[in-house]
C-alpha positions in Angstrom: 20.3 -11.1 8.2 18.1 -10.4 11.3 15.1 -8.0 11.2 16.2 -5.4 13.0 19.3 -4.8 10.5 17.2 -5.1 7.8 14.3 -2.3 9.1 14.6 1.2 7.1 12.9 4.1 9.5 12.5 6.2 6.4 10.0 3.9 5.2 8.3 4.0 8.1 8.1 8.0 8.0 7.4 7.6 4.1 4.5 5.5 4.9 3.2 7.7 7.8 3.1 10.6 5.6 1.6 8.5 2.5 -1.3 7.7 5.2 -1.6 11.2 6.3 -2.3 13.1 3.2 -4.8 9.6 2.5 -6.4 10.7 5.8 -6.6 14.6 5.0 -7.9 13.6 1.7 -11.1 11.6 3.5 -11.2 14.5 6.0 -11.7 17.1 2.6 -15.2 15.9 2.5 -16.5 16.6 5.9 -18.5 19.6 7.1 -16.3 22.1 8.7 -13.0 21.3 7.6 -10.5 24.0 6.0 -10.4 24.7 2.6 -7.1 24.1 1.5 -8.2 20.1 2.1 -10.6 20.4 -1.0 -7.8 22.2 -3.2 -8.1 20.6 -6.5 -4.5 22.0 -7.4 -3.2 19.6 -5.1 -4.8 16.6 -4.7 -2.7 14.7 -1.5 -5.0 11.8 -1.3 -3.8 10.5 -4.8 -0.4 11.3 -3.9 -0.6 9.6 -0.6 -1.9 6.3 -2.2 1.7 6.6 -4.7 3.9 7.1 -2.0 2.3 4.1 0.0 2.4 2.0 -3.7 6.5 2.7 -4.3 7.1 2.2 -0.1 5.1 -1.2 -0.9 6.7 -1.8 -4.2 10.2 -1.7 -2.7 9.4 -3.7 0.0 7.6 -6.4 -1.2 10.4 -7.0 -4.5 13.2 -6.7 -1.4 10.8 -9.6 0.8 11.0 -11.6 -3.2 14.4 -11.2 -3.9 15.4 -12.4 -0.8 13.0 -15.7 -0.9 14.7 -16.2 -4.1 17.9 -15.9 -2.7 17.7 -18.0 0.5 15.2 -20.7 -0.7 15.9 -20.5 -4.7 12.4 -20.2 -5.6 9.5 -18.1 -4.8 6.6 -19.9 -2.8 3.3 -19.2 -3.5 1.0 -21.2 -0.6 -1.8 -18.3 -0.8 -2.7 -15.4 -2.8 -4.9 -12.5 -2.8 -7.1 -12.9 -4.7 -10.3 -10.7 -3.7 -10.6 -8.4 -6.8 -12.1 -11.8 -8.5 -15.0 -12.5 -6.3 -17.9 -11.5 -7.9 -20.0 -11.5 -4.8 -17.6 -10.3 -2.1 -18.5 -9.2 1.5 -18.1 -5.8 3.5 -15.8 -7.4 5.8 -12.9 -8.2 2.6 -14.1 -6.2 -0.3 -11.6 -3.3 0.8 -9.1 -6.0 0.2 -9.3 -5.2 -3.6 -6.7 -2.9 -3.4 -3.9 -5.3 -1.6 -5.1 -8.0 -4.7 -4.5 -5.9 -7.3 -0.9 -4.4 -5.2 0.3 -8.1 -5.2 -0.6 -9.0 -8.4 1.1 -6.2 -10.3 4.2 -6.9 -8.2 4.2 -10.6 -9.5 3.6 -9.3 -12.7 
């Protein structure tokens, strides 16, 4: 089936949103900004980070199912695997979180 019949918009808005609370969650912290950022009865940055987790859930199982389908097995030529470097750099150490993402998926 070709991309384009396969693309959900509401996944896009789902993950625009998931990215905007994330962002108005950082912004909480900075001098000057409203208070209802820093409300600790509702605390949008964790729920922007679920959203974005069951968005990536259901599209990474979809891209697995579909290998499986097509090809009959599930290839595996690279992995993240940056939550196991002990000495990791700035420029890939925020890659934890994507390591940890795929991993449960496998899982």
């Amino acid at each position: 089936m070709p991309a384009a019949d396969r693309h959900i918009p509401s996944l896009d808005g789902l993950r625009g949103l998931s990215i905007g609370l994330v962002v108005l969650a950082h912004l909480s912290g900075v001098r000057g900004a409203p208070n209802f950022l820093s409300s600790r009865a509702f605390d949008h940055g964790q729920l922007g980070v679920k959203i974005f987790f069951v968005v990536s859930w259901f599209l990474i199982t979809r891209l697995i199912a579909d290998e499986i389908g097509n090809a009959g097995r599930l290839s595996f030529p690279a992995t993240y695997a940056t939550n196991y470097v002990l000495d990791g750099r700035w420029e890939t150490g925020h890659l934890w979180s994507l390591a940890i993402e795929e991993q449960f998926y496998l899982i």
